[in-house]
C-alpha positions in Angstrom: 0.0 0.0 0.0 2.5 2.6 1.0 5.0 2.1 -2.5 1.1 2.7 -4.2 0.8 5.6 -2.6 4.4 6.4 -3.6 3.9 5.6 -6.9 0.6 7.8 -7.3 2.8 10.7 -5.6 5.7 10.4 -8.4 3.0 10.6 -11.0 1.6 13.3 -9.3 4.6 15.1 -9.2 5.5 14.4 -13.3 2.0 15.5 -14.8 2.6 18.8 -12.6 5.6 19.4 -14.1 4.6 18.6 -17.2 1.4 21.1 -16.7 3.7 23.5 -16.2 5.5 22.8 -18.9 2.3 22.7 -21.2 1.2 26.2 -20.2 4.4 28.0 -20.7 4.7 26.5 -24.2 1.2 27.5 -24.7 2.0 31.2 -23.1 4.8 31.5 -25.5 2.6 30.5 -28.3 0.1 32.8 -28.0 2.1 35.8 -27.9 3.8 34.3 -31.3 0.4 34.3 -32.6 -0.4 37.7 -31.0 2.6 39.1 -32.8 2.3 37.6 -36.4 -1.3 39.0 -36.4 -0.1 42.4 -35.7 2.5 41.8 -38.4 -0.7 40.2 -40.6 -2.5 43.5 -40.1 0.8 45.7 -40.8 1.3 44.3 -43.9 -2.3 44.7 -44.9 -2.8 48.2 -43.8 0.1 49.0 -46.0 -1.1 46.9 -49.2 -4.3 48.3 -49.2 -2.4 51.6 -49.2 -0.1 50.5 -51.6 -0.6 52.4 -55.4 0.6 50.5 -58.5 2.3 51.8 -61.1 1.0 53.3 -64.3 0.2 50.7 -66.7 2.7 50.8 -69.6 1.8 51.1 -73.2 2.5 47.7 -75.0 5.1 49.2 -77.2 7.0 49.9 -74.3 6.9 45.9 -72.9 9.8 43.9 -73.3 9.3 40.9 -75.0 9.2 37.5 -73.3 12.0 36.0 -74.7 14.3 38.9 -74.3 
């Protein structure tokens, strides 16, 4: 009975750890995501600002095989 009770204590003790370990990973993860969407939305803001050049006149394209 008592190594049980041992045992159940070890196990105890490893899936806190690993809880732990689970919920800084998470953390981390989340302020990853937190910072590509503000990257997301930095890069959008400045596409939709974004003005394309003048089309050019055909006589003025290059050739493909040139």
């Amino acid at each position: 009975m008592e190594q049980r009770l041992t045992d159940l204590e070890i196990r105890l003790a490893f899936q806190d750890d690993l809880l732990d370990t689970l919920n800084r990973t998470v953390a981390q993860q989340q302020q990853q995501l937190d910072l590509l969407q503000a990257q997301l939305r930095e890069l959008y803001r400045q596409l939709q600002s974004f003005e394309p050049a003048a089309p050019r006149a055909p006589a003025e394209e290059i050739p493909p095989h040139y």
